[in-house]
VEXDREN-2710 file (C-alpha; in Angstrom, 1 decimal):
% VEXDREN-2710
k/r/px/py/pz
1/UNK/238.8/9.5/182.9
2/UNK/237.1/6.5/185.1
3/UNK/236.9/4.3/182.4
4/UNK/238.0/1.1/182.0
5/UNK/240.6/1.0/179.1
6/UNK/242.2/-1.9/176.4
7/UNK/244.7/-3.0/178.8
8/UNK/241.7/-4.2/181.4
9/UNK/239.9/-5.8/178.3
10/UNK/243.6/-7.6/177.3
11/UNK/243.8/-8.5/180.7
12/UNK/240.2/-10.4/180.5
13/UNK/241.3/-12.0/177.7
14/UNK/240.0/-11.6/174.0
15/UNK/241.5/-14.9/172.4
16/UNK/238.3/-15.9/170.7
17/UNK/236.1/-13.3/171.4
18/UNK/235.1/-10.7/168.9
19/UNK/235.6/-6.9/169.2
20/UNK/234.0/-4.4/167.3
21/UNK/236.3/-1.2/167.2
22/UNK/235.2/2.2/166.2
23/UNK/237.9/3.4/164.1
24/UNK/238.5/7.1/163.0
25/UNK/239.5/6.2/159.2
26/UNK/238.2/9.3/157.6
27/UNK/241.2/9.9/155.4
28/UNK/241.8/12.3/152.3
29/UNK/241.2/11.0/148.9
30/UNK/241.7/12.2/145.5
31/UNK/240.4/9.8/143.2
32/UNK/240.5/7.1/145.2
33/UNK/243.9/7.6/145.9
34/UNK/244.5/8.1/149.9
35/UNK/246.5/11.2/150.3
36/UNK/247.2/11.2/153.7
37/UNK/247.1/8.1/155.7
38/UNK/248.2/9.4/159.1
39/UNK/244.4/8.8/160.5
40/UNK/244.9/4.6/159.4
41/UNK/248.3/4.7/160.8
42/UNK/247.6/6.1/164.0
43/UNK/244.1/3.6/164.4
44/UNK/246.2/0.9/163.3
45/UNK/248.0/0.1/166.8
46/UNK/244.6/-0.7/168.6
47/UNK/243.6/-3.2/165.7
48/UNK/247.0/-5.2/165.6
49/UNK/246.8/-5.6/169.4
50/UNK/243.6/-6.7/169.7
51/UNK/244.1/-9.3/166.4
52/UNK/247.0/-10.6/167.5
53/UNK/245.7/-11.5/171.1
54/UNK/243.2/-13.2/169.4
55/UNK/240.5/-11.5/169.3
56/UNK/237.8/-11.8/166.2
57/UNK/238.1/-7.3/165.2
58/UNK/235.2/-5.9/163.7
59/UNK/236.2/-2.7/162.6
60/UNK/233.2/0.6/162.2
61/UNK/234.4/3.4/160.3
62/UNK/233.1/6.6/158.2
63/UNK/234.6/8.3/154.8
64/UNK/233.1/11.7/154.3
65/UNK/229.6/12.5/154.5
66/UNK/227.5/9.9/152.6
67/UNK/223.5/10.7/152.8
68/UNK/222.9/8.1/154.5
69/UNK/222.6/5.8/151.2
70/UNK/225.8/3.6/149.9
71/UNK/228.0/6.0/147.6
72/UNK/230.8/4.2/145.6
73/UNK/233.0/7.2/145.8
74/UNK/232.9/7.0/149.6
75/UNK/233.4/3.2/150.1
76/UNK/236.1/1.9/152.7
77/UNK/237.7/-0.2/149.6
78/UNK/241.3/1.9/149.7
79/UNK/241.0/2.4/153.3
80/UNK/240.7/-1.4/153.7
81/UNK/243.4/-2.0/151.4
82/UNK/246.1/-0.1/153.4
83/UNK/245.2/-0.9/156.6
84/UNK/245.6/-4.4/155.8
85/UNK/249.4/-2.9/154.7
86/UNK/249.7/-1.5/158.0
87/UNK/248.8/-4.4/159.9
88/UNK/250.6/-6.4/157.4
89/UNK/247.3/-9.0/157.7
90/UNK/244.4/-9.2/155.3
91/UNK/241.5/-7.0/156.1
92/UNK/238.5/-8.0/154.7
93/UNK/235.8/-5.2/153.9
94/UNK/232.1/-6.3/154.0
95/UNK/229.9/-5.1/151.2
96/UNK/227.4/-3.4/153.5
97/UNK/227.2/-2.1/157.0
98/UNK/224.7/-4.9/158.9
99/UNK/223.6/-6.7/156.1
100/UNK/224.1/-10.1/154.8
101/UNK/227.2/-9.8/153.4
102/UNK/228.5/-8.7/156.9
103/UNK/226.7/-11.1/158.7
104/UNK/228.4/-13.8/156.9
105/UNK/231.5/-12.6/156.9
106/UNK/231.5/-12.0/160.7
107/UNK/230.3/-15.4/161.1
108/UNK/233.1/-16.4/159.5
109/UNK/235.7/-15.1/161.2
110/UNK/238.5/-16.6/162.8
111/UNK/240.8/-15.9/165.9
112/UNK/243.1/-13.0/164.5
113/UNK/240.7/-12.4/161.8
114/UNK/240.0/-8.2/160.7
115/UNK/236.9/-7.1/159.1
116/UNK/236.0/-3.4/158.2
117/UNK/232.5/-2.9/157.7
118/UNK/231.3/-0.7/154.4
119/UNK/231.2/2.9/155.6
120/UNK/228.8/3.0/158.8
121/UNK/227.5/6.4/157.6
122/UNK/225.7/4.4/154.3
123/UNK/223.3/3.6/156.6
124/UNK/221.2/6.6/157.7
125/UNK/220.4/5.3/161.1
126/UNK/223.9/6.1/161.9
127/UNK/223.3/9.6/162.0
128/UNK/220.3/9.9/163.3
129/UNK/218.7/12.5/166.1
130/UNK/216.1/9.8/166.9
131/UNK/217.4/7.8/169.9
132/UNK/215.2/4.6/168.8
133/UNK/216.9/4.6/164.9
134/UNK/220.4/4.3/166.1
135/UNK/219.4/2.0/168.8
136/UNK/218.1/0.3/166.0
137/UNK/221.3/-0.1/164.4
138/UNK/223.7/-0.5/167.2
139/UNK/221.8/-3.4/167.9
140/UNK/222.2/-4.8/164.4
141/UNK/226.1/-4.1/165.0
142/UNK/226.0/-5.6/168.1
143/UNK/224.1/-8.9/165.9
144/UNK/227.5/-9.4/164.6
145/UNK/229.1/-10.2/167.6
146/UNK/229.5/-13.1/169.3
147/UNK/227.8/-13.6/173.2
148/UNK/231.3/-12.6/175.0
149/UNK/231.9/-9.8/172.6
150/UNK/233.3/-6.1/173.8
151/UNK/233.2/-2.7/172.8
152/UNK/236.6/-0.5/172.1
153/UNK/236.4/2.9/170.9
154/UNK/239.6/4.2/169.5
155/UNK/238.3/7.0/167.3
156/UNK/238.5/10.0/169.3
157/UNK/237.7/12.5/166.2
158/UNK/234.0/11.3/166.4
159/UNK/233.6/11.0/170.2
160/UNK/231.9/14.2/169.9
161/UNK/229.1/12.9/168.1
162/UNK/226.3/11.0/169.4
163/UNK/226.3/8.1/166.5
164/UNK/224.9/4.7/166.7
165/UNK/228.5/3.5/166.4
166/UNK/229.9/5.6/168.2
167/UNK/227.3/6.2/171.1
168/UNK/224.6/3.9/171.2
169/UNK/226.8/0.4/170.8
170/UNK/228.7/1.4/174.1
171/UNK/225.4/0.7/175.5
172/UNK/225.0/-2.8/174.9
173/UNK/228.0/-3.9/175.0
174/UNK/231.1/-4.4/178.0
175/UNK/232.7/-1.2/176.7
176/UNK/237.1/0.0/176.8
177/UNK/238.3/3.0/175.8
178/UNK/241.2/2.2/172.5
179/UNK/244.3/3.8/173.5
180/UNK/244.1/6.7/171.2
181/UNK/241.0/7.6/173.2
182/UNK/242.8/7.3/176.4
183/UNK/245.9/8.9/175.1
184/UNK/243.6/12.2/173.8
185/UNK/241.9/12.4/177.0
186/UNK/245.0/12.3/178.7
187/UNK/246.5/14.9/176.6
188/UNK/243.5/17.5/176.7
189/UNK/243.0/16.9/180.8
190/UNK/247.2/18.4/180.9
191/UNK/246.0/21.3/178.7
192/UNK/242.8/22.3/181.0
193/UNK/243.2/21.3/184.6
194/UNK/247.0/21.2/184.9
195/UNK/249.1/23.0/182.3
196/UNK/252.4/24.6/182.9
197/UNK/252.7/28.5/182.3
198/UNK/253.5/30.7/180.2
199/UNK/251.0/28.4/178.6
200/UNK/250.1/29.9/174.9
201/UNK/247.9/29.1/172.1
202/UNK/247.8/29.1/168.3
203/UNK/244.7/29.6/166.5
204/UNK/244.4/29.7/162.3
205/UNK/241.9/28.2/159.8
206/UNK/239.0/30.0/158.0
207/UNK/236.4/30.8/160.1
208/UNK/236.0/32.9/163.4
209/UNK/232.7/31.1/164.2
210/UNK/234.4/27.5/164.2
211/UNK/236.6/29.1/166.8
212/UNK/234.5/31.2/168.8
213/UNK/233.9/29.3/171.2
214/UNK/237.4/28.3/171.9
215/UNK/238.8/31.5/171.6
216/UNK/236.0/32.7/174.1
217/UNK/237.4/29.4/176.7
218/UNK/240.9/29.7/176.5
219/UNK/241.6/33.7/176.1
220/UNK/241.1/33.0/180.1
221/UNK/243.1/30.2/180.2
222/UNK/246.5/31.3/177.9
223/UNK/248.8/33.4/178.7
224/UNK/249.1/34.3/174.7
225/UNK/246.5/33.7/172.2
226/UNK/248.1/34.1/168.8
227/UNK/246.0/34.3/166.0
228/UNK/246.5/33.7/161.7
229/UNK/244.7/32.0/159.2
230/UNK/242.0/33.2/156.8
231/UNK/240.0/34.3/160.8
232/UNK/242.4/36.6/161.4
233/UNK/240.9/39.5/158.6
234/UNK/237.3/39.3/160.6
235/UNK/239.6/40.6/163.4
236/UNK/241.8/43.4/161.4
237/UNK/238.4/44.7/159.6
238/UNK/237.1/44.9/163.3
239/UNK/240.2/47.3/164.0
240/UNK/238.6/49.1/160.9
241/UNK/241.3/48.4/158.2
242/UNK/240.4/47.4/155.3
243/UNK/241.0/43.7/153.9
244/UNK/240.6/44.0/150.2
245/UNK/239.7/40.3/148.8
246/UNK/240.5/38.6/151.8
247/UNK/238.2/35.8/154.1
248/UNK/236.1/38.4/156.1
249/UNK/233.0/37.2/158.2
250/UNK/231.0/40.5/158.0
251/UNK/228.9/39.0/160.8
252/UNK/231.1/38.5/163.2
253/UNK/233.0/41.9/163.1
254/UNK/231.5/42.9/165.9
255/UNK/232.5/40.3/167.9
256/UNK/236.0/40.1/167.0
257/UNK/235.7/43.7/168.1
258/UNK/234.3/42.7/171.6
259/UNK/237.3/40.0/171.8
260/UNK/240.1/42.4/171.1
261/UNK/238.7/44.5/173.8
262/UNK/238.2/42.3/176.3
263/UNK/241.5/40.1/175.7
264/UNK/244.0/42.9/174.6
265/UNK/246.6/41.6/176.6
266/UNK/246.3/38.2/175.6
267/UNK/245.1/38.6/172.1
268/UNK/248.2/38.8/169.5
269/UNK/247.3/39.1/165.2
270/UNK/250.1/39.3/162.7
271/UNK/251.5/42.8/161.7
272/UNK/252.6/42.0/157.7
273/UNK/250.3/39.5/155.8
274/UNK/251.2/37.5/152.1
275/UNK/248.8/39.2/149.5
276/UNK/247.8/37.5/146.1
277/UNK/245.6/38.7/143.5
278/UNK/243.8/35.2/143.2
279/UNK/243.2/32.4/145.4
280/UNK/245.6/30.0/142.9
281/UNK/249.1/28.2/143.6
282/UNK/250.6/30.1/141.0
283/UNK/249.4/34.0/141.8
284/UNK/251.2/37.0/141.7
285/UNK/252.2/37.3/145.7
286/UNK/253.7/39.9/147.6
287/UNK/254.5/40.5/151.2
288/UNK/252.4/44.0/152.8
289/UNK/251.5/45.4/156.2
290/UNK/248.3/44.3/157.1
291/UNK/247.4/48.2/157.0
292/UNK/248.3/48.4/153.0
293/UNK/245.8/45.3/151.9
294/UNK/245.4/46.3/147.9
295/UNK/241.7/46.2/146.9
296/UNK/241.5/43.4/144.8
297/UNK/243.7/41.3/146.8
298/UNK/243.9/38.7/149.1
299/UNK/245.8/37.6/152.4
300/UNK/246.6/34.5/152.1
301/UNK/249.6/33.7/154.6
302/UNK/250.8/35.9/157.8
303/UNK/254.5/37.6/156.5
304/UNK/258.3/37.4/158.1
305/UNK/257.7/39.5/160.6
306/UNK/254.6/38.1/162.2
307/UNK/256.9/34.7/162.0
308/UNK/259.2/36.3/164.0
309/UNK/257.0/37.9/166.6
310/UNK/255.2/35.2/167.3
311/UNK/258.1/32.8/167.1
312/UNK/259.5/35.0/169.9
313/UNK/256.1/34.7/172.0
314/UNK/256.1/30.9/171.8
315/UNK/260.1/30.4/172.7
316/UNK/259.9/31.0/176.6
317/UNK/256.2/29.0/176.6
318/UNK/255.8/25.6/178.4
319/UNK/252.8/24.9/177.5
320/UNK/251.3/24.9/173.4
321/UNK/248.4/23.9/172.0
322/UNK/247.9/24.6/168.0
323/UNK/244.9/24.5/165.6
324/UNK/244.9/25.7/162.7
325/UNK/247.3/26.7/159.7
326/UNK/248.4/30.6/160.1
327/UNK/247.9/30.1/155.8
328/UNK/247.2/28.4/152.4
329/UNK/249.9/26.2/153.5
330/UNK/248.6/23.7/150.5
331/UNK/250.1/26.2/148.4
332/UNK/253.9/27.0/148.6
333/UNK/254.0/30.4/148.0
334/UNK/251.8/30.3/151.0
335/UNK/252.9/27.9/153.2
336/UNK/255.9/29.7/155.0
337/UNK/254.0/31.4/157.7
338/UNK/252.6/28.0/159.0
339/UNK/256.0/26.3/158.5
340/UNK/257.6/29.4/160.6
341/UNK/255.3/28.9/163.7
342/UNK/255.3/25.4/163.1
343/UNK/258.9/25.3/163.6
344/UNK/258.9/27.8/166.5
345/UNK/256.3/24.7/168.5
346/UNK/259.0/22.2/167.6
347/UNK/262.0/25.1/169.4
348/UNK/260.1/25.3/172.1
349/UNK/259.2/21.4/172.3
350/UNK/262.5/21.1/172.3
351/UNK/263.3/23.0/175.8
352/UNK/261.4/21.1/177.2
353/UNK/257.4/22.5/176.7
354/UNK/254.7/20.2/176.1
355/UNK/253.1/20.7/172.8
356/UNK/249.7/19.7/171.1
357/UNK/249.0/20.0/167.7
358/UNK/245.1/19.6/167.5
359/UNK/244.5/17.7/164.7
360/UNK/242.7/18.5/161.5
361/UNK/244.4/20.7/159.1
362/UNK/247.1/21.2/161.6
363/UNK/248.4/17.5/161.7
364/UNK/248.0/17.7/157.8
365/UNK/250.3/20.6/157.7
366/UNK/252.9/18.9/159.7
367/UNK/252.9/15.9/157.4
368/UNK/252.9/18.2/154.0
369/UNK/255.3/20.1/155.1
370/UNK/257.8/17.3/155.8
371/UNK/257.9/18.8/159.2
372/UNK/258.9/15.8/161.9
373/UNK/255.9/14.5/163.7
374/UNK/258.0/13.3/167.0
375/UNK/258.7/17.3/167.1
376/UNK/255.5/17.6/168.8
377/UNK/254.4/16.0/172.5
378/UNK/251.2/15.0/171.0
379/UNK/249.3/15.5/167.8
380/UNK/245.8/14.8/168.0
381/UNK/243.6/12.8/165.8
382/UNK/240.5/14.5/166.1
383/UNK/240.3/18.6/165.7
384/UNK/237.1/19.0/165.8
385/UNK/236.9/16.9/169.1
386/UNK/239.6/18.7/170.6
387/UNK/238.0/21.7/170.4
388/UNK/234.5/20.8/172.0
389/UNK/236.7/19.3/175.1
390/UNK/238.7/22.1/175.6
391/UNK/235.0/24.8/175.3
392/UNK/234.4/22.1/178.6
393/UNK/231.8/20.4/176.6
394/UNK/230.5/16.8/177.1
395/UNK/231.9/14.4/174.6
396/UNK/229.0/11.6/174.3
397/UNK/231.3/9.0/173.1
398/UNK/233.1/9.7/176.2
399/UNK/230.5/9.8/178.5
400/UNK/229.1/6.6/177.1
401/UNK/232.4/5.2/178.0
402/UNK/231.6/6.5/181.3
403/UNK/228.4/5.2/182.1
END
């Protein structure tokens, strides 16, 4: 990636100058309560850097998916909170995204000083398709900074989108890639151009068309393409079996079909599935082959044999990359087939193959699970992200880096 980076903005020196960051704080919360900080921690490293070199930080960051209008549910206020634990420095949080409150506050600022802005996405421009609203709005962001002021974008799980904050401020301002963005890069560059075989892959989660395209990339890529999650009965009804209850895309049936045909031998599905007869923590739950599927119930985890097999596959590999849980993992009846292939990544990690867990639900399940993060070469802080980069799309927050 030819882009200069935070060490060559360090190096220019930022004592006195401010920075606005683009953060990736989009973290879980239940009532306000943040159930999973891993996003903050892992943006938190860029933000102490920069503050204690100095610099004046002016934090961007989104929570969930505002309409483009304030939403007190979705303010920054807890995310502010424990970030300023995790930097163990106040972090002040403006009460709007460019407005006066902001401007004031960022006028205010002193060497060493953090300030989050409200949630960027309150302010529709943000999210815009037309080029001249988020111009718009970058340039208000950009308002905030002082003359000498820089760029850093650290929030790789939005560096797909082309955002004001995340695309259109890169423009107008000296711009360095955070080192969570340079880190991701990195990471994904190993996995595409230069990985080491037997090189295999672990797809779960929901949906076969939010994998499609990835499936479609790397099933010439992998060696082995395992796949679980609630995506894998779109591929057993395209073998004709029947799936009872369970997640089935009736549209994409025949295109799981065309995938098992064209990717046989790369292309593995689990052989025994967990069935319940509801989608509840507490269901009746019993373990079947994946050709005995009950009508009237579900599949809600791959079974101890599939574990096995797969855990077999992944032991000689040298190269992993994960995404997705195999299961309900949020459940604990249903959580042992993630766990199981999980723990087979961390076996082979630990002879010595690079691993990537990509983020999302994945990282999530890893933290749930009480399963140790430094098991893993890399987990990624941005699934979605992840994904586009390895389909070989362009990433416009990269490419604005770039330019």
């Amino acid at each position: 990636m030819a882009v200069q980076t935070l060490k060559d903005l360090l190096d220019a020196g930022v004592a006195g100058r401010t920075v606005l960051v683009r953060s990736d704080l989009n973290v879980p919360l239940d009532n306000g309560t943040i159930t999973d900080p891993g996003r903050i921690i892992a943006s938190a490293p860029t933000i102490r850097t920069l503050a204690e070199a100095g610099a004046k930080v002016i934090v961007m960051a989104h929570l969930g998916r505002p309409k483009g209008e304030p939403d007190a549910a979705l303010s920054l206020a807890p995310v502010a909170a424990r970030l300023g634990e995790e930097l163990g420095r106040n972090v002040q949080l403006a009460g709007d995204v460019v407005g006066q409150d902001a401007l004031a506050r960022s006028e205010g600022l002193t060497d060493g000083d953090v300030l989050l802005l409200e949630n960027i996405r309150f302010d529709p421009r943000e999210t815009s398709k037309d080029d001249a609203e988020r111009e718009s709005l970058a340039k208000a962001l950009v308002e905030l900074v002082d003359g000498d002021g820089a760029f850093v974008s650290d929030g790789f799980g939005v560096v797909h989108r082309k955002q004001a904050s995340v695309y259109d401020v890169a423009k107008l301002l000296p711009h360095y890639a955070g080192n969570l963005v340079a880190t991701e890069v990195e990471v994904l560059q190993k996995l595409t151009e230069d990985s080491e075989r037997p090189y295999a892959v672990v797809l779960g989660g929901s949906k076969v068309s939010d994998k499609l395209a990835v499936i479609e990339a790397l099933a010439t890529k992998a060696d082995t393409l395992v796949i679980g999650g609630g995506m894998f009965y779109t591929f057993l009804a395209a073998q004709g079996v029947s799936v009872g209850n369970s997640l089935c895309e009736e549209s994409m049936i025949d295109t799981c079909k065309s995938l098992l045909e064209r990717y046989a031998d790369v292309i593995h599905i689990p052989q025994d599935v967990v069935i319940a007869d509801s989608f509840s923590a507490d269901a009746e739950a019993k373990t079947v082959s994946v050709l005995e599927i009950p009508d009237g119930w579900m599949g809600l985890d791959i079974g101890p044999e599939s574990v096995e097999r797969f855990a077999a596959i992944l032991s000689g590999a040298k190269t992993v990359f994960w995404n997705g849980p195999m299961g309900v993992f949020e459940f604990e009846k249903f959580s042992a087939g993630t766990k199981g292939v999980a723990e087979a990544i961390i076996g082979a990690t630990g002879k010595g193959a690079f691993s990537v867990v990509g983020g999302g639900d994945s990282a999530a399940a890893v933290r749930l699970l009480g399963l140790p993060e430094d098991g893993f070469s890399h987990i990624s802080t941005g699934g979605g992200a992840s994904l586009e980069y390895l389909e070989g799309k362009a990433l416009p927050g990269i490419e604005a880096l770039e330019g």
